[in-house]
N, C-alpha and C positions, 0 to 999 in steps of 0.2 A: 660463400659465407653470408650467413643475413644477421646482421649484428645484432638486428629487432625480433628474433625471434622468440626471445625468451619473457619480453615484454608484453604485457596486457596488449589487448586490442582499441583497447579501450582509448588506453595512454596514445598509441599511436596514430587513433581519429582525433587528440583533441590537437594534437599540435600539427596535423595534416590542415585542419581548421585554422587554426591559428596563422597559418603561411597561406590560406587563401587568401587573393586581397579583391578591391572593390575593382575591377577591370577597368571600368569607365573611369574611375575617381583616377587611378594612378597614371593611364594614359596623358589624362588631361595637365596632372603633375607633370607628368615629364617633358608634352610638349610648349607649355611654360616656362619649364627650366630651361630647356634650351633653346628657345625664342628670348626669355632672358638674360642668359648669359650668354650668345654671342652679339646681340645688340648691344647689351652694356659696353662693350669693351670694341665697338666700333667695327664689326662686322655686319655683314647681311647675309651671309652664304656660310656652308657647311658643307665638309669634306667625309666619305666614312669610307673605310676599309674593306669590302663588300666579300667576304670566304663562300657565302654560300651558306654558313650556317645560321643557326636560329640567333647566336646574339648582334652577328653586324648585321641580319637580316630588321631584325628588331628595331637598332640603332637609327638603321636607315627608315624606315618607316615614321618613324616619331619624327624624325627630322625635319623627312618629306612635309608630313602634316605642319607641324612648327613655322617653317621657313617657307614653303613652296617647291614641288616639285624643281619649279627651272630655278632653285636657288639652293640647289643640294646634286652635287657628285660623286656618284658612288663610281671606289677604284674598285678594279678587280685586277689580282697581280698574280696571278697561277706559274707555280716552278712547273717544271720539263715532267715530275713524277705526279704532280695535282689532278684530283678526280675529275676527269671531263664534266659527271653528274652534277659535283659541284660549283665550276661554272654555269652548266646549261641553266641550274636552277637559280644561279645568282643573276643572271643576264632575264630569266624569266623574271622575274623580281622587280629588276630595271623598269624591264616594261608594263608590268602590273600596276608600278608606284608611279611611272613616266618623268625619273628624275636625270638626269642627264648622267652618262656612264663615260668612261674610260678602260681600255684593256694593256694593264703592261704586263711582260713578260717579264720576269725577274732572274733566269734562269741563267742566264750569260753574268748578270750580276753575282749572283750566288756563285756559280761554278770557279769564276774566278779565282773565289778566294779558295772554296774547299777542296779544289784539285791541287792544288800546292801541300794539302796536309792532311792526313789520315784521320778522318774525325766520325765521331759514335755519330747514331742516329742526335740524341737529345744536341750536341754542337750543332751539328747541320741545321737544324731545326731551327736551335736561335739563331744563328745567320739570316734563314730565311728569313725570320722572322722581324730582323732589324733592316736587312734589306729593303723589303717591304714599308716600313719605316722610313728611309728614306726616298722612296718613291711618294710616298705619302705628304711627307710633307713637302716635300718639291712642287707636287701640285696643288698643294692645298695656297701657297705662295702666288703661284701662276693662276689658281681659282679665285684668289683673295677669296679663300673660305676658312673659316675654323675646323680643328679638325676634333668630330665628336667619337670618343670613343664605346670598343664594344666590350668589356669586359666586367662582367656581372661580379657579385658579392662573391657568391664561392669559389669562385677562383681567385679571387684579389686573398682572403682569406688563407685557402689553401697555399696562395705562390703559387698557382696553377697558370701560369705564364711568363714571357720574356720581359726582362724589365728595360726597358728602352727599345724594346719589338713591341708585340700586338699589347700591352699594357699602356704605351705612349698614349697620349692627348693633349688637348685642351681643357676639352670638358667631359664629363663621364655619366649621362641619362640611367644607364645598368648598375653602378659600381653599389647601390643598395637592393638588389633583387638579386635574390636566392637564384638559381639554376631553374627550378621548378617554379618560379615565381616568373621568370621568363618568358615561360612555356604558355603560361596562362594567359599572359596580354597578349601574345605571339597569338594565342589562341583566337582573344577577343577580336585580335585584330586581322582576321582570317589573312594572316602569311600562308603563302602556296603551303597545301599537304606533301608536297617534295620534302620542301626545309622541316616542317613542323615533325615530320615521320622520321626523318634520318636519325643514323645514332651519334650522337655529339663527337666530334672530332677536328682535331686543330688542322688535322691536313699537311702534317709535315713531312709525312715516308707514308711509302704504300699499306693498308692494311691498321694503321695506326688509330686508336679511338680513345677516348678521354677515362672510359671508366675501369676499362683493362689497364692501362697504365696506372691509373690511382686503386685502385684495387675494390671501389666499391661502388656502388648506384649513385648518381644524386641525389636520388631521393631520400636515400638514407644518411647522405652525408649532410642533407640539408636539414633534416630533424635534430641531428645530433648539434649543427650550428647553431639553429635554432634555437636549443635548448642553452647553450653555451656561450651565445653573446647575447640572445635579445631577453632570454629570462637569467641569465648570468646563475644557471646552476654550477655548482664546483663539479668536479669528475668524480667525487663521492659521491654525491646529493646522482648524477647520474647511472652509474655503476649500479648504483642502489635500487634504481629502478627497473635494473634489468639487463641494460646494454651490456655489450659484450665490452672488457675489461682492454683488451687488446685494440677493438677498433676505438674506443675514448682517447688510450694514449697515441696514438697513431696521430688521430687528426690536430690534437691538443700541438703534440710537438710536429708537427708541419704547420700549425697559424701563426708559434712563436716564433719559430726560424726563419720567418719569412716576414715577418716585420720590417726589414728593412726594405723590403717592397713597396710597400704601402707607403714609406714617407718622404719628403727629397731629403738630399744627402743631408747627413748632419756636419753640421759647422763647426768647429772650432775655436771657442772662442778667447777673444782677443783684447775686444775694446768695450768700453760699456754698453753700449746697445749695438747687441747682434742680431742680424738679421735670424728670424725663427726666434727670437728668444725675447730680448725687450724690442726690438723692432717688429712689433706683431701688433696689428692695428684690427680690433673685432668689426670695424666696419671695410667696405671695398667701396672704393673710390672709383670706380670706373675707368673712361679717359678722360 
C-alpha cells in the first residue's frame, strides 16, 4: 500500500525537504547534548546498547565523538536466535569507532524466564528486551557510565518499543530525529554500509523487521508525522490533501495510545506540591 500515492509529487518533495536537516549543524547539537548532560550531572563516561543497527550504531558514534572513544562502552547482548550479521557488524563498528566493547549473552537470562511459560513472539521479545536492560545498567554502574539511549522520534511516537526495555535511559541524543532523519547523519557520518543498507529490525525472533510489522515505510510514516506534530495539520487538513483515510487513522491512534510511553508514571496526588505537578522547577540544577 502507498498511502502517498494519490498525493501531488509536488506535496511530497516539499516535506521530503522539510525533514532534510543540516548534517553537520545537528551532529554537532548532539555531540553537546551529550558531552552536556552527562557532565552536568557528574559523570565522564557513557554506556550504549550496541544491536547492530543504525539507531545504537548512531548513538554510539556521537557519543564516541562527545566523550572519547576510551570513555564510552558499547554493550552487545545477542539471544541464542540474534543475527550473527548483526553482531559481526556491531563488533565492526567497535573498531571503526575504537571505543571499548563488552559481549554478554543474554539467552540463559531470557530462557529462564520463558521456558516456564508459553509466550507469543511480541512477550518474548519484551523480555529480551528488558533483560538487556538489565545488563545494561549493571554495567553502566560497574562503567560509572551514563547510559545514552537509541530510540529515535518515530518509534517514541509510534510506542514502537519496550518501555523499561530498549526505550530505558538516562539521556536520549535520537528521541527528536525522525527514522529517515537518522539515516541521514548515519550517512554524514559514514557508519559502515553493513548497518546503513540493512532493513531496520529490532532483532527479536528470526526473520522479524520493523516495517512488516507496522505495516508501512518510514518513509512514509515519517511524512505523515511530520505533517502531524511539527506542522500540527488535523487529519482533515491531511486527508485533504490526498493521504489515504485509513493510514491517517492508523498512525493518529497508535501516537495517542501510546502516550503513556513517552512520560514517567503519573502520580497521584495527595499533598500540595506534587512531584511533576507543582514540584516542577524549569531550571536543572545539576549536582
Amino acid at each position: 500500500m502507498n498511502p502517498f500515492s494519490s498525493a501531488q509529487s509536488g506535496f511530497i518533495d516539499r516535506i521530503d525537504d522539510n525533514l532534510c536537516l543540516d548534517a553537520k549543524l545537528a551532529i554537532g547539537v548532539l555531540e553537546g547534548f551529550i558531552r552536556n548532560e552527562v557532565n552536568k550531572v557528574g559523570f565522564s563516561k557513557a554506556v550504549v546498547a550496541l544491536s547492530g543497527g543504525i539507531d545504537s550504531a548512531l548513538s554510539l558514534a556521537v557519543a564516541a565523538r562527545a566523550m572519547g572513544p576510551g570513555n564510552v562502552l558499547a554493550l552487545l547482548m545477542p539471544y541464542r536466535t540474534s543475527s550473527p550479521a548483526s553482531r559481526n557488524d556491531a563488533e565492526e563498528l567497535v573498531e571503526k569507532l575504537g571505543v571499548q566493547s563488552k559481549i554478554i549473552d543474554v539467552s540463559d537470562m531470557v530462557d529462564a524466564y520463558v521456558n516456564e511459560y508459553e509466550l507469543s513472539n511480541i512477550r518474548k521479545g519484551n523480555v529480551m528486551a528488558r533483560a538487556r536492560m538489565i545488563a545494561l545498567y549493571d554495567h553502566s554502574e560497574e562503567f560509572t557510565g551514563l547510559v545514552v539511549g537509541t530510540s529515535n522520534k518515530t518509534e517514541l511516537l509510534l510506542g514502537y518499543g519496550t518501555i523499561y526495555g530498549d526505550m530505558a535511559s538516562a539521556i536520549n541524543p535520537l528521541g527528536d530525529l525522525y527514522k529517515t532523519q537518522v539515516r541521514q547523519i548515519s550517512e554524514a557520518m559514514e557508519l559502515p554500509e553493513s548497518i546503513l543498507n540493512k532493513a531496520p529490525s529490532a532483532d527479536l525472533w528470526e526473520g522479524q523487521q520493523d516495517e512488516d510489522e507496522i505495516g508501512f515505510t518510514y518513509r512514509d510514516i515519517d511524512r505523515l508525522l511530520y505533517l502531524l506534530i511539527d506542522e500540527r495539520w488535523s487529519a482533515s487538513e491531511i486527508t485533504s490533501s490526498g493521504i489515504e483515510l485509513q493510514f491517517v487513522d492508523q498512525l493518529i491512534s497508535r501516537v495517542r495510545r501510546n502516550q503513556f510511553k513517552r512520560r514517567p508514571p503519573i502520580i497521584a496526588k495527595i499533598s500540595e506540591r506534587t512531584i511533576e505537578r507543582e514540584f516542577r522547577y524549569p531550571r536543572d540544577w545539576g549536582v
